[in-house]
FISE-238054 format. One record per residue: residue number from 1; residue in one letter; x, y, z of N, C-alpha, C, O, CB in turn. Coordinates in steps of 0.1 Angstrom, whole numbers, always signed. Glycine has a CB too. Layout:
REM residues N
mardo; seza; neast; nnorth; nup; caeast; canorth; caup; ceast; cnorth; cup; oeast; onorth; oup; cbeast; cbnorth; cbup
NUM; A; X; Y; Z; X; Y; Z; X; Y; Z; X; Y; Z; X; Y; Z
...
//
This chain:
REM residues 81
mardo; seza; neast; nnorth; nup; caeast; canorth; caup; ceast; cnorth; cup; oeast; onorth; oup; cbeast; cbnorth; cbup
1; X; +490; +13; +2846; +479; +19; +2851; +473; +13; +2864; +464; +20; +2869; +468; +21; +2841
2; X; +474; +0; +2871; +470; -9; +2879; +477; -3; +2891; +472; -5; +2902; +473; -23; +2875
3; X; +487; +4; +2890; +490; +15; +2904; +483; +25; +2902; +482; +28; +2914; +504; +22; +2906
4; X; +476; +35; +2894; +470; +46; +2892; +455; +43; +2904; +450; +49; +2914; +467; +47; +2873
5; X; +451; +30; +2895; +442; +26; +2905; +437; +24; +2916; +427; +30; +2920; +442; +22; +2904
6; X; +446; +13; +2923; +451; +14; +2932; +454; +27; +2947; +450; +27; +2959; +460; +11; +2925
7; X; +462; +37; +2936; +458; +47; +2947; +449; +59; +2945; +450; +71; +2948; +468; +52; +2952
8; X; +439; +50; +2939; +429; +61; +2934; +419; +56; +2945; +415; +65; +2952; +422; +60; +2917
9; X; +416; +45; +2948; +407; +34; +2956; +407; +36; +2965; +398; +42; +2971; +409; +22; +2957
10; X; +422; +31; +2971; +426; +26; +2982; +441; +38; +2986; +453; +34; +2987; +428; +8; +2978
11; X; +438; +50; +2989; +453; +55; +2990; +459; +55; +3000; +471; +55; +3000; +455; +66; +2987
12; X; +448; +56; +3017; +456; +52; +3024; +461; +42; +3029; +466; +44; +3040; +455; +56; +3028
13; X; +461; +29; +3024; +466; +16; +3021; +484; +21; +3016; +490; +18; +3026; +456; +7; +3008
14; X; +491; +26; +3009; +499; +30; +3005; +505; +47; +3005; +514; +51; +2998; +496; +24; +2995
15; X; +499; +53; +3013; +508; +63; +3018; +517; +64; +3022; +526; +71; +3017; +506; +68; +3023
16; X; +519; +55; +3039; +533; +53; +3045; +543; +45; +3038; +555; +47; +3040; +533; +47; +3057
17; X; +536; +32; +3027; +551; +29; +3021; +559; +38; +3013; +571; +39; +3012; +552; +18; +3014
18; X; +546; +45; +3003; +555; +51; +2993; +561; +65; +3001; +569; +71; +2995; +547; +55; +2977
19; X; +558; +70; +3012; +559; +79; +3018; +580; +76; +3019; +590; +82; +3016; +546; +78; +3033
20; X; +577; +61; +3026; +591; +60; +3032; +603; +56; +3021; +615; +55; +3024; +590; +50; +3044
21; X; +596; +51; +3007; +603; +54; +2995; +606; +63; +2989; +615; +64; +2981; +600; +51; +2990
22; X; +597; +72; +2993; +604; +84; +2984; +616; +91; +2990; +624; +97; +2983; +593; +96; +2982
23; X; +617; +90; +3008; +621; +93; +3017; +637; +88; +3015; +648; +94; +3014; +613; +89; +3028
24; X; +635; +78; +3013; +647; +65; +3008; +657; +72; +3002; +668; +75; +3005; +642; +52; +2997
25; X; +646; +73; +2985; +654; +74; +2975; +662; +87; +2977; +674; +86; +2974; +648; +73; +2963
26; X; +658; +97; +2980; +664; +111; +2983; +673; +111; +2991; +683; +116; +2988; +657; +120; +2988
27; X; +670; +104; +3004; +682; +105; +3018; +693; +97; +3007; +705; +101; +3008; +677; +94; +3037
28; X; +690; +87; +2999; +705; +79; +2995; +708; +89; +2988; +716; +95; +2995; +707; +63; +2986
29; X; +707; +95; +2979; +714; +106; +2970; +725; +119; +2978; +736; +125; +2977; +701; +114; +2963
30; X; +713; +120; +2986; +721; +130; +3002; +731; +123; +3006; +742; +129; +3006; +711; +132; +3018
31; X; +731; +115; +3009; +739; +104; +3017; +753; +103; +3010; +764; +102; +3014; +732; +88; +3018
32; X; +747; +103; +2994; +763; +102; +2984; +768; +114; +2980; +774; +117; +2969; +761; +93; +2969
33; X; +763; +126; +2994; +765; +142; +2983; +762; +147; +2970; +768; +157; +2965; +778; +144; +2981
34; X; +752; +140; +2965; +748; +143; +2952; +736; +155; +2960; +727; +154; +2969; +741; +126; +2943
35; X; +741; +169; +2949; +734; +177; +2955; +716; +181; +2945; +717; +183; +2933; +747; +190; +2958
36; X; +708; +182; +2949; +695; +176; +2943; +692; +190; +2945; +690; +197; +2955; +685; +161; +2950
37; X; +691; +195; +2927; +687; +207; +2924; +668; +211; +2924; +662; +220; +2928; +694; +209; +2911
38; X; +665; +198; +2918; +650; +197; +2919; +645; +181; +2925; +652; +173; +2931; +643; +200; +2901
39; X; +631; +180; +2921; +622; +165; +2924; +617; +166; +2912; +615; +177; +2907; +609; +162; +2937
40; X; +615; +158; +2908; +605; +154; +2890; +602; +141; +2894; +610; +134; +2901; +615; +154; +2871
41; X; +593; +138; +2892; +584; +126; +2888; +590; +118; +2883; +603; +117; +2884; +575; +128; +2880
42; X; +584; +109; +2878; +585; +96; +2867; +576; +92; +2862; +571; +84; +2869; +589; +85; +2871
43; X; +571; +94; +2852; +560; +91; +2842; +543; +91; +2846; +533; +85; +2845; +563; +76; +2838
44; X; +551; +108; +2854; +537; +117; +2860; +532; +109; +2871; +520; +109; +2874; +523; +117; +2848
45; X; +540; +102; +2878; +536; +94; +2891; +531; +106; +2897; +519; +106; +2901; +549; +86; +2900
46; X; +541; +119; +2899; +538; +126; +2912; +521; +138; +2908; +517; +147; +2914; +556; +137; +2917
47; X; +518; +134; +2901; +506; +139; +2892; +490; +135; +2905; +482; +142; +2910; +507; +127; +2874
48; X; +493; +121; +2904; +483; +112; +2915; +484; +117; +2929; +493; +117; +2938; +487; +96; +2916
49; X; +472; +120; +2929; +466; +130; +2939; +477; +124; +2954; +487; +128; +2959; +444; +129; +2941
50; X; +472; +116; +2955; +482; +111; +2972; +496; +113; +2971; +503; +117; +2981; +483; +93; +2977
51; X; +502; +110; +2958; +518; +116; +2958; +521; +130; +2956; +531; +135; +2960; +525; +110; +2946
52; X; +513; +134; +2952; +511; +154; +2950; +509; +159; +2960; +511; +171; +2960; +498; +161; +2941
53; X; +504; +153; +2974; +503; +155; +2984; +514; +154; +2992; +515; +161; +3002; +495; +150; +2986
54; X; +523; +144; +2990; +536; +146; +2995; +550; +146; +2993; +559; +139; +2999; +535; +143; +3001
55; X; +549; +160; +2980; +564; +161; +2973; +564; +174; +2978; +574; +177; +2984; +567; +160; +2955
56; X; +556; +182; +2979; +561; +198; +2988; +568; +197; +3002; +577; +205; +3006; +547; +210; +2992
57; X; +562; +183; +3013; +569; +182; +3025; +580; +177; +3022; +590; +182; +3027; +562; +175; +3036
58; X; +583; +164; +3012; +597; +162; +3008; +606; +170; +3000; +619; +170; +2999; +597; +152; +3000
59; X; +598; +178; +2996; +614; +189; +2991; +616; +201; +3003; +627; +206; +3006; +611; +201; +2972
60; X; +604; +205; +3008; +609; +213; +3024; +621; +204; +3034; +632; +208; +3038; +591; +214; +3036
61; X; +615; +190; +3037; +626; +184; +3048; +641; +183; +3041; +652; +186; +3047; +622; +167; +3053
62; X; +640; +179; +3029; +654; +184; +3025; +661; +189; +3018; +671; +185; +3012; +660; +180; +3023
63; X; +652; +204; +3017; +659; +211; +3013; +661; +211; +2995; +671; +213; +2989; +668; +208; +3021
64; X; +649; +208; +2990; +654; +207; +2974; +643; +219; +2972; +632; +221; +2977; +650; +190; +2964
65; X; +650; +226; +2964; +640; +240; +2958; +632; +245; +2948; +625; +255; +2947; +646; +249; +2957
66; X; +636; +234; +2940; +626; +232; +2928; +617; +217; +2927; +621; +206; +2931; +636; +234; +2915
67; X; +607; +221; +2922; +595; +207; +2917; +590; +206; +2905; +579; +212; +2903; +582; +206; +2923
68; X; +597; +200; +2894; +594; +202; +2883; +579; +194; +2885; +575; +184; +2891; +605; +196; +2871
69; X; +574; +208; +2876; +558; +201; +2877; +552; +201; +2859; +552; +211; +2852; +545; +213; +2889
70; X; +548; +183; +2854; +544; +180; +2839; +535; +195; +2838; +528; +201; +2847; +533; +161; +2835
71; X; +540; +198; +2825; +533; +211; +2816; +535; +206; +2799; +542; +211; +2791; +544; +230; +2819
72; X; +526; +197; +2798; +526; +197; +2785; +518; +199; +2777; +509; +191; +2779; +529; +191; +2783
73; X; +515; +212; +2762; +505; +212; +2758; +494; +201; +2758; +498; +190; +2754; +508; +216; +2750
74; X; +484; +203; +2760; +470; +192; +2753; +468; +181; +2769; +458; +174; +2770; +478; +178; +2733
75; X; +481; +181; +2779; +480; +168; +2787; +465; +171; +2798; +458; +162; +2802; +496; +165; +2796
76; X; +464; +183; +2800; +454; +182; +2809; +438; +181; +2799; +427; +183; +2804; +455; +197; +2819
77; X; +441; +177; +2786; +428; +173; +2783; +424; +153; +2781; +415; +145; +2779; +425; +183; +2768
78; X; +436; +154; +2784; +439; +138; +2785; +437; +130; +2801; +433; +118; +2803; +456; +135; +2779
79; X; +441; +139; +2808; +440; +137; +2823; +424; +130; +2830; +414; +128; +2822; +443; +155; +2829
80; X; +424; +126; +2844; +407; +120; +2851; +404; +132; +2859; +393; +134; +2864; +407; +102; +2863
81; X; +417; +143; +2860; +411; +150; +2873; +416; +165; +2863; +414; +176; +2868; +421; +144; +2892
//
């Protein structure tokens, strides 16, 4: 949770890096022809508001057409936002 924080605080401190990680991890998948049906998260990372902010421009630039987005009963009563 010490990343939750973090870019709860301070987010634009960490926009452009994780910006250019997320960027990373996708172009290497492209790169190895792995063809990327959706984006999903990782343990509701993309949930936090600054990263939710930019998974719709990463699946527009390349082209991925689905975004799995967490739907799990009861979670939005557990949620800060």
């Amino acid at each position: 949770y010490p990343l939750f924080a973090k870019l709860f605080l301070r987010p634009r401190r960490y926009i452009e890096p994780i910006r250019r990680e997320l960027e990373a991890q996708v172009a290497r998948l492209k790169d190895a022809s792995i063809e990327l049906t959706h984006l999903n998260g990782h343990q509701y990372l993309e949930l936090v508001p600054t990263i939710a902010r930019m998974v719709p421009d990463l699946a527009r630039r390349f082209n991925i057409p689905v975004i799995r987005i967490a739907a799990e009963s009861g979670f939005t009563s557990i949620t800060l936002f």
